[in-house]
C-alpha positions as CSV (number, residue, x, y, z in Angstrom):
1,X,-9.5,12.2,2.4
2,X,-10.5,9.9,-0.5
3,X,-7.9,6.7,-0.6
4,X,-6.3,6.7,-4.2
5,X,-7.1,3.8,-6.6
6,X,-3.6,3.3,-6.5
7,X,-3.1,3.2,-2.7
8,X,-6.3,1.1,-2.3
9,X,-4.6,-1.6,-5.3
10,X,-1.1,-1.5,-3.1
11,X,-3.2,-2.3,-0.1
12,X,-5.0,-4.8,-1.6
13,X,-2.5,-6.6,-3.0
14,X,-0.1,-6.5,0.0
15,X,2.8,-4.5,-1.5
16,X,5.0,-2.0,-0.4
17,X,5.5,1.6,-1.8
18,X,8.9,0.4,-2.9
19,X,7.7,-3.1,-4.7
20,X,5.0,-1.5,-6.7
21,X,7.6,1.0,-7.7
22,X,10.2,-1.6,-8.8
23,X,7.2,-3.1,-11.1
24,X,6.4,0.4,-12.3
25,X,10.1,0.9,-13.1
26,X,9.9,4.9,-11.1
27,X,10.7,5.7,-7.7
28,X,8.9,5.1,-4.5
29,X,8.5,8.9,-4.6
30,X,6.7,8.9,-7.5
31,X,4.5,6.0,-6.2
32,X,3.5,7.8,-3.3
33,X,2.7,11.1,-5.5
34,X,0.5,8.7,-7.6
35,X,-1.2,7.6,-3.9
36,X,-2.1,11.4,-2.9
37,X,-3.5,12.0,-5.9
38,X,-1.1,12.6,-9.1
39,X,-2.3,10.8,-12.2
40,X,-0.7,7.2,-12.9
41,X,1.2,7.7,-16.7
42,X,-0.8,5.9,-19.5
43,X,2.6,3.8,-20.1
44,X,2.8,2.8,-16.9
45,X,-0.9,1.5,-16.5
46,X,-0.3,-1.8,-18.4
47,X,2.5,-2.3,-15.7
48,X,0.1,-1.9,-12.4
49,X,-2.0,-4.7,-14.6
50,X,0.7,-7.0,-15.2
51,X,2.1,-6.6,-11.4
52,X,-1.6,-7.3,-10.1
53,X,-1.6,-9.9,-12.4
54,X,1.2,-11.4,-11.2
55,X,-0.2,-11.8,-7.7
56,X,-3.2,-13.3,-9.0
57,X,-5.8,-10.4,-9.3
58,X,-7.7,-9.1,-12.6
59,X,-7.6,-5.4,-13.0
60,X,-8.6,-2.9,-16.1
61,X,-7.7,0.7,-16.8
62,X,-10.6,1.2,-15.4
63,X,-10.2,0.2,-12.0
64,X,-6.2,1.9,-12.1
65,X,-7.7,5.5,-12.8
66,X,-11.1,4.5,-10.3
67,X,-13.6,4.8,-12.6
68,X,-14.7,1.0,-12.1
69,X,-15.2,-0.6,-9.3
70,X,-12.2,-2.6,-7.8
71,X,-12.1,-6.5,-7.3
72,X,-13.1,-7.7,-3.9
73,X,-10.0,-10.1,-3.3
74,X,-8.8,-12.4,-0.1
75,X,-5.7,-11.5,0.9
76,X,-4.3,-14.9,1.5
77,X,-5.7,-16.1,-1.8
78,X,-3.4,-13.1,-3.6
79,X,-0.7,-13.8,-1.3
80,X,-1.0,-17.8,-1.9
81,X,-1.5,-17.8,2.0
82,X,-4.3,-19.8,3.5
83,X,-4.9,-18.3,7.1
């Protein structure tokens, strides 16, 4: 099965269901309908943005709906972590 854009931004920016959700202002429900495959609502694209932004990486529309390629980011350097 093909990993979501949104799945494979959670992942990449080590959050939860439940904290991409509180940025998205939804439920975790709806956050893992958006990871098997449901379409993320245009008003709540500039939100992933912000909340990727937040932990340091540079997204686009783009990237949110797969069509471009994502980042390739260090973990610790999102997470401020060096290991």
């Amino acid at each position: 099965m093909k990993v979501q854009p949104i799945k494979s931004i959670r992942l990449m920016l080590g959050a939860t269901q439940v904290e991409v959700a509180e940025a998205l202002d939804c439920t975790q429900e709806s956050v893992s309908r958006y990871e098997r495959g449901a379409t993320v609502p245009p008003d709540r694209v500039p939100m992933v943005i912000a909340f990727a932004q937040g932990r340091g990486v540079r997204l686009t529309f783009g990237m949110v709906y797969g069509v471009e390629p994502l980042p390739m980011v260090r973990r610790e350097t999102v997470l401020g972590v060096t290991l």
